[in-house]
Each structure stands twice: as structure tokens, then as C-alpha cells.
N, C-alpha and C positions, 0 to 999 in steps of 0.2 A: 503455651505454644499450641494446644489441641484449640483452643478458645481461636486464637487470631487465625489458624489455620480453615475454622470455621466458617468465620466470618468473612475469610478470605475466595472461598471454593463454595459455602454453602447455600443451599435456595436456589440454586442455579437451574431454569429448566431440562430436561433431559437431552434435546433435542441439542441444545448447544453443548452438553459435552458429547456428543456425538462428531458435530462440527468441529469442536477442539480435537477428538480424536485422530479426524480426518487429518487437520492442520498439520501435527504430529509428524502422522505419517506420510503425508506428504513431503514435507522439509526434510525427514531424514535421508528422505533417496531424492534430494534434489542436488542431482549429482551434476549432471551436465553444461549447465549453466557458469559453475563455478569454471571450472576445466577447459572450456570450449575452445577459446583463442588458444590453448597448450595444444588440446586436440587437434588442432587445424591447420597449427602449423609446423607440429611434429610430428603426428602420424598419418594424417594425412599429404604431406609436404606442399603446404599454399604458404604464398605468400603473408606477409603481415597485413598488407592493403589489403587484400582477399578477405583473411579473417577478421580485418576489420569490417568490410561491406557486411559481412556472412551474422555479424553482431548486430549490424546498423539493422537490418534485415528484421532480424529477431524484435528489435526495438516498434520498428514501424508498423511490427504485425500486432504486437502488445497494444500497442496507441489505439489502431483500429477495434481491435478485439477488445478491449476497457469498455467503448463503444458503445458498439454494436451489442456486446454482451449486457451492460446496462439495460440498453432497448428493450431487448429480449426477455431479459428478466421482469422485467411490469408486461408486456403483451404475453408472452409465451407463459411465463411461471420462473422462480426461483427453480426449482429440483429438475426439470426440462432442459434449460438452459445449462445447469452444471454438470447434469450426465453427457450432454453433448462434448460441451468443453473436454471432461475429463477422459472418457473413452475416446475420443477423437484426438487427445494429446497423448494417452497412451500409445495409442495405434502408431503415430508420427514419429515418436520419441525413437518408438522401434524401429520404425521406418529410415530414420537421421543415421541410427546405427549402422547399418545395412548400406546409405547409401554412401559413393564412390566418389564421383563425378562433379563437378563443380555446380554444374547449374541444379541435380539434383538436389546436393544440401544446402543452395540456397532455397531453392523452393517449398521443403520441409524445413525449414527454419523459419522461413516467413510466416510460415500456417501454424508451425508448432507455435509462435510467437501469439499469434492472434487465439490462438484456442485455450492457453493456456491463462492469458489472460483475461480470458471473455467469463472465467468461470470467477472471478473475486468480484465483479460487483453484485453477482447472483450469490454470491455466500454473503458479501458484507449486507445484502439486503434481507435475506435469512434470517442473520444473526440479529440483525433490529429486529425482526419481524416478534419473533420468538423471548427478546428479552427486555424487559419490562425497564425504562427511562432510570428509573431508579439504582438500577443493576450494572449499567452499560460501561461505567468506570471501569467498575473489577470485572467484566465479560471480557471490557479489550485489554486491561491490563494482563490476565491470563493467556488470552490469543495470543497476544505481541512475545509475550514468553515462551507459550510453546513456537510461537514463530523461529523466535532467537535460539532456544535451545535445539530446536530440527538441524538451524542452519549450521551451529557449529559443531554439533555431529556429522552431519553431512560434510562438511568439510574433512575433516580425518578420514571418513570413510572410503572419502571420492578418492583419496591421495592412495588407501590398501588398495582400492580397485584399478586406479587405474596403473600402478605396478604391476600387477596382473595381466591385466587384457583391458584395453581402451572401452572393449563393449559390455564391458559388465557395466560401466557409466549410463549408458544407455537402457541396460537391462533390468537394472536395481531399477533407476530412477521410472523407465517404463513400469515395473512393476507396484513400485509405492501407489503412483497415479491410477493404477487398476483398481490397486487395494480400498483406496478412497473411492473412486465411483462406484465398486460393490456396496461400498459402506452406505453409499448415499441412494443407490438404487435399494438399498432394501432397510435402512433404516432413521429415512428421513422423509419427515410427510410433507407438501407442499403447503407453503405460510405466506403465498399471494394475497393480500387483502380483497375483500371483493369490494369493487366499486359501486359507492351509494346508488341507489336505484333515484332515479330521479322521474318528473308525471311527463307525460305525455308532452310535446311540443315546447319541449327546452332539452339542450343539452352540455354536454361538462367536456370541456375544453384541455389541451396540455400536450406533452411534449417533449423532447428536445430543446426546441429553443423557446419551451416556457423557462426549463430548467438557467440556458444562459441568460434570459431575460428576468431571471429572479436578481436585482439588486443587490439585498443582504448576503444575501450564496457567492453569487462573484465577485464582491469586493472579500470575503474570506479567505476567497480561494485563491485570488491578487495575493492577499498579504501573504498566507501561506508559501506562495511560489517563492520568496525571497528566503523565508527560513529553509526550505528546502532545498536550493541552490545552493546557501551558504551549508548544510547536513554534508552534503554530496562531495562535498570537498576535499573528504575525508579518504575517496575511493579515486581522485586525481590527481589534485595538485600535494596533497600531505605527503607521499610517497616521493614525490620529486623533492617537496623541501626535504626529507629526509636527507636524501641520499645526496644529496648535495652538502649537507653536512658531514658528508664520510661516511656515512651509516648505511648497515649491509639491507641489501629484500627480507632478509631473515629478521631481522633488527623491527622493520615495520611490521612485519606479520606479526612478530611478540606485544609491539606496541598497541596494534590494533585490534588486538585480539582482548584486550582487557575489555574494549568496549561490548562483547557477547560474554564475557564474564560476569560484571557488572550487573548486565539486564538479567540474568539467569537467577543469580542471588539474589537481589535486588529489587525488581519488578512487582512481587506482588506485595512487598510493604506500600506500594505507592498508593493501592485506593483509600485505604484510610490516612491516608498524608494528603489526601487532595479531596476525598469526597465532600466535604463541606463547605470546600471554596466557590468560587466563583468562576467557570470554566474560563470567562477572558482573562480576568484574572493570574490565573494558571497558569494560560498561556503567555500573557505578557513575561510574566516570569522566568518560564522555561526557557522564551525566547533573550533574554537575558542571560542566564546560566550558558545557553548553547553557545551565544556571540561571544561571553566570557573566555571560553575555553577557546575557540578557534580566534581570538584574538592574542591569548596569548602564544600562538605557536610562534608570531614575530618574535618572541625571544626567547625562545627553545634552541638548544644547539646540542645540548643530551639527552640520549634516549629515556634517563628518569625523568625529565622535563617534558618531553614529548607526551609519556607517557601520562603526565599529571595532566595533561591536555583532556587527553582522552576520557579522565576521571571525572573533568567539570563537563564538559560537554553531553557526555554519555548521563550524566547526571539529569540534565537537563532533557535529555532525548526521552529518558523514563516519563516524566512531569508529560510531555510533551503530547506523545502517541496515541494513550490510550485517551486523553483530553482531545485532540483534534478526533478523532473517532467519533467518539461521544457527540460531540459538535455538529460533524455534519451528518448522525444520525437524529439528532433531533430538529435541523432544519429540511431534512427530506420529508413532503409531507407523503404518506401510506401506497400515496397509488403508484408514485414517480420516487421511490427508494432507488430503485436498479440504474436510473438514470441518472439521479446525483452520485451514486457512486461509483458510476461508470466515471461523470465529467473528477469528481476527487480522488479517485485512478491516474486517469488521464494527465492529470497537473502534477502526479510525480513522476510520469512520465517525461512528461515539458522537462520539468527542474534536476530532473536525473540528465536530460540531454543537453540542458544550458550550461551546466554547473561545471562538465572540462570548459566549454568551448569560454563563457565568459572569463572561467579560475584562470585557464590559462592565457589568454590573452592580457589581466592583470598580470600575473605572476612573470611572463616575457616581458613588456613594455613597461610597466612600473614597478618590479620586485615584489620578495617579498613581503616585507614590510607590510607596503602598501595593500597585497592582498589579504594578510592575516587580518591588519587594522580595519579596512574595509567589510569585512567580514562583519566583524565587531557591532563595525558602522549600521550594515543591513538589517543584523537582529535589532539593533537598537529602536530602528522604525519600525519593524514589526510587533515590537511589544506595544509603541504605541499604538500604532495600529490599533492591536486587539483591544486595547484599552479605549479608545475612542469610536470602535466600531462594536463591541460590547454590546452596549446598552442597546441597540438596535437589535442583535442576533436575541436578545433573552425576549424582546418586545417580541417579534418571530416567536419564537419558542411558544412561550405562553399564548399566542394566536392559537397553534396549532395544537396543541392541546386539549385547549379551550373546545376548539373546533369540530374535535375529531379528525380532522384534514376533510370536512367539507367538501363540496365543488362549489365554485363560483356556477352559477348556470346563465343561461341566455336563450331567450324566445327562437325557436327557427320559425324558419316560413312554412305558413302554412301548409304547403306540399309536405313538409316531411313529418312523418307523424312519431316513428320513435328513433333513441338514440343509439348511439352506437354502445354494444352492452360492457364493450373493454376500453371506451375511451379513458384517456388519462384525465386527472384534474390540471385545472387552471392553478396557477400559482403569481399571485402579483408580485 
């Protein structure tokens, strides 16, 4: 046990358990989030359409903020960017608590939304920055854990607090988020790569839309959105087929809750179950296991069944997370980190907002059936997918390696004699 514990947790630079620390702490006062539609339309007394805009809000600021924050993070710096995010979400959090009014809490909802999310692609680029290709399995497979284990403490906790007094939701959780930008303003050092100096009268190219105009990056990020549509199904339509079965809210909450069980136990046997493979590989896999599971909920009708649902798929979700991680830290090349992980942000954003609107739309007009099988269906292209887009991302990979992440450069005219000293790289 001390042995596999080792080799689970050990070698790890300092800096990323600092980052993990932060994770942590974070999650466990992410209180607000979980609660907010109860908040909104209970003790606040709004409507349900209200709290729904008030959510939709929160989302569209997240989309922005992935962004924008990505940007940020290759021009500005990693550690710049996440102090801002985080004290600027503490400040708001408190602000949301405080405020009354309808247009008020949409408006610190929208910025909470964007701030809060502007600070994950400036961590997720960090934690490449600082951990070594070799490592980045077991770095994300421990993240994803302390992820999962915040959240469902957080959850219990949010339920004591908010018995109590509605603002202590706002309180704790404003205060976790303090706790973590202390952590980060005093012991995290900035891990920007600096951009290759290039000679006189050429310069290095990039971007934004080098990032969507990278071919192997966006057709990943295509296949990705399918598994993740079909992931999300899990927090829409699975509660409706629930209950439609007879089965109480309480009944699904037990059910679903194995799935943060699971990862808790679970999670960190997975880098040595998969270090050795073949990331597409992996993924074709997991994408397989996931579709397994949400295919069989077509014939689920008791809550043990249900349950066994959740067993395969969550299965798969492990294989999955800390693999896609992995993946698109090694096709982000050094200077345009914050940027792909801004757009691989952004696309679980997409697929968190497709995943009612498409689930349900099958699940009304062609049943059940039709949507658990279909589900099935999606994973089933997605493995190939990865399987058939593979060998391309590893071609990638070992470019960039190879490379260093390079610039491509190009002659200017003669008028301009140097380059811009924070330009991004080109990436074909």
C-alpha cells in the first residue's frame, strides 16, 4: 500500500500540490452553485423562469470568461489572471449574497459566472506548465479527485448551511475562494513560458483563431462534444426517466451519488491502469464503457438497476478525465496553453448546454428507449472517432515535442525591424 501510494502521489512538483491544495479548497465551499435555483426561488421568492434566466446568465458569463481567461493567461501570465478571477469572484460571491433585487442578482451572476470561470484555463495551463508529459496522467487523475471529493463535501455542507441562514452559502463559499487566491498570491510563482526570441525582421505568428484553425485540436474537440452531451444526461433527462418510473428525488440523489463515490475510491488506481496505453486508445475505450452504461438505462426500471448504471459509466468517466486532460495538454503548444484550454473549457460548456435541450427533445418525441439507445449510439462514433483520429493527435504530439513548440516565422517588411516580444506562436 505505502509502495502504490508512492507512486501514486510521488515526484510530484511542489507547485502543483499547492494547485491541488487550492482545488481542495475551493470545492469544499462551493456552495452556491449547487443551491442557487432553491435560493431563488425560495428565499428569494422569483419565479422558476427567473431562476432559470438567473442560471442561463451564470452560464453565458462562464462561456465568456473560459475565453477571455484563456487569452489572458498567454498575454497577461497564469498567476495575474487567476488572482484576478479569484478575488474578483470572492468579492461578487459576497456581493450576490447581499444583493435583493432582481436585476441586481442577475448582474453579479453574470460576472460571478465569467470570473469564476476565467480562472480554470489559467490553472489548467499552470498545471502543464509545472508537470512534466510523463506525470500529467496521475497530476489529473489526483485533480479530478480532489475535484470530486470538494464537491461532495460541499454538498452536505451546503444542505447544514443553508438550514441555517441562506448567506452563510455565500459566506463559506466567498471565503474558500479568498482562501485559495491567498494561497496563490503568496505561494505560487508564475510558469508563462517565455517566447523563443526570434532575429530581427521576422516574426511569430498566433492566436485565437490559430487555436480554431488547428485541424487535429478541432476535430477532438468535435468528437469530444458528443461524449460529453451524452456525460450530461446524467444531471437532465436520468432524473426524469427516474421518476417516471415511480422513483422518489431522494431515490436519485442516492443513485447518483455513487457516481462521487466511486471516483473518491477509485480514481487514483486509474494511472497505473492506463499509463501504458495509448491515450486514443483509452479513450476509444472509456467512450465505450460510458455509452455501455447510459445505454442500458433503456432497461432500468429499479433503483438497483439504475444504480448499476451509474457503476459502468462512472467507470468509464475515471478512464476518461484524466485521459482527455492529458490530451489536450499535450496538443497545446507552450505559448497558446491558456488558449486551448480556454476553447476545451468552452466545449463543456457547449455540451453542458446541448445535453437538456438535445436529451430532451429525444426523450419527448421519441421516448425513452430511443434516447438511452442513442446515447449508446454517440459513444459508439466517438470511440471511433478517437480511434481513427489517433494516429494523427500522437503525429502532433511528437511534432511538438520534438520542437519545443517552435515558432513558425515569416519575413516582415522591411519597415518593421523587431517583433512583438509577447506574440503568440503560429500553429498549423
Amino acid at each position: 500500500m505505502r509502495g502504490w501510494f508512492r507512486s501514486a502521489t510521488g515526484g510530484l512538483p511542489r507547485q502543483f500540490w499547492f494547485l491541488w491544495t487550492g482545488t481542495l479548497i475551493n470545492r469544499l465551499g462551493s456552495f452556491v452553485v449547487i443551491f442557487l435555483a432553491i435560493y431563488l426561488t425560495g428565499a428569494r421568492g422569483f419565479s422558476q423562469s427567473q431562476a432559470g434566466l438567473v442560471i442561463g446568465l451564470y452560464g453565458v458569463g462562464g462561456a465568456i470568461g473560459t475565453t477571455v481567461g484563456g487569452v489572458l493567461a498567454d498575454r497577461w501570465g497564469r498567476r495575474p489572471t487567476m488572482l484576478i478571477a479569484q478575488f474578483g469572484g470572492a468579492t461578487l460571491m459576497l456581493a450576490l449574497g447581499f444583493a435583493h433585487s432582481f436585476p441586481q442578482i442577475i448582474a453579479n451572476t453574470f460576472l460571478l459566472g465569467l470570473l469564476t470561470e476565467a480562472a480554470r484555463p489559467a490553472f489548467q495551463a499552470m498545471m502543464i506548465d509545472v508537470v512534466g508529459t510523463a506525470d500529467r496522467v496521475r497530476a489529473y487523475s489526483l485533480n479530478y479527485w480532489a475535484i470530486n471529493l470538494g464537491f461532495a463535501l460541499s454538498a452536505v455542507g451546503a444542505g447544514l448551511a443553508a438550514k441555517a441562514d441562506y448567506f452563510l452559502l455565500f459566506a463559506i463559499d466567498a471565503g474558500t475562494t479568498l482562501i485559495t487566491a491567498v494561497m496563490s498570491l503568496i505561494f505560487l510563482a508564475e510558469t508563462k513560458p517565455k517566447v523563443p526570441l526570434v532575429s530581427k525582421g521576422q516574426k511569430v505568428k498566433g492566436g485565437l483563431g490559430t487555436v480554431v484553425r488547428d485541424r487535429t485540436f478541432m476535430m477532438y474537440v468535435v468528437i469530444s462534444l458528443g461524449g460529453i452531451v451524452v456525460m450530461m444526461q446524467h444531471m437532465s433527462t436520468l432524473p426524469i426517466t427516474m421518476t417516471a418510473d415511480g422513483l422518489s428525488a431522494a431515490t436519485y440523489g442516492g443513485v447518483i451519488a455513487v457516481n462521487g463515490v466511486l471516483i473518491v475510491l477509485g480514481q487514483l488506481f486509474v494511472p497505473k491502469l492506463i499509463g501504458n496505453h495509448d491515450p486514443a486508445r483509452v479513450l476509444a475505450v472509456a467512450a465505450l464503457i460510458v455509452g455501455a452504461g447510459f445505454g442500458l438505462v433503456a432497461f432500468a426500471h429499479a433503483a438497483w438497476f439504475f444504480a448499476l448504471t451509474v457503476v459502468i459509466w462512472t467507470l468509464g468517466e475515471m478512464l476518461q478525465a484524466p485521459s482527455n486532460a492529458a490530451t489536450v495538454a499535450a496538443l497545446s503548444p507552450p505559448q497558446l496553453r491558456g488558449r486551448y484550454q480556454g476553447l476545451n473549457s468552452l466545449n463543456w460548456s457547449a455540451g453542458t448546454a446541448l445535453a437538456p435541450i438535445l436529451g430532451g427533445l429525444t426523450q419527448q418525441h421519441l421516448g425513452d428507449a430511443a434516447l438511452w439507445l442513442g446515447c449508446f449510439g454517440v459513444c459508439a462514433l466517438v470511440s471511433v472517432g478517437h480511434l481513427v483520429t489517433g494516429p494523427a493527435r500522437a503525429r502532433r504530439v511528437a511534432h511538438l515535442e520534438t520542437a519545443h513548440a517552435e515558432p513558425i516565422i515569416e519575413p516582415l517588411p522591411p519597415a518593421v525591424t523587431e517583433p512583438a516580444a509577447d506574440a503568440p506562436v503560429h500553429v498549423n
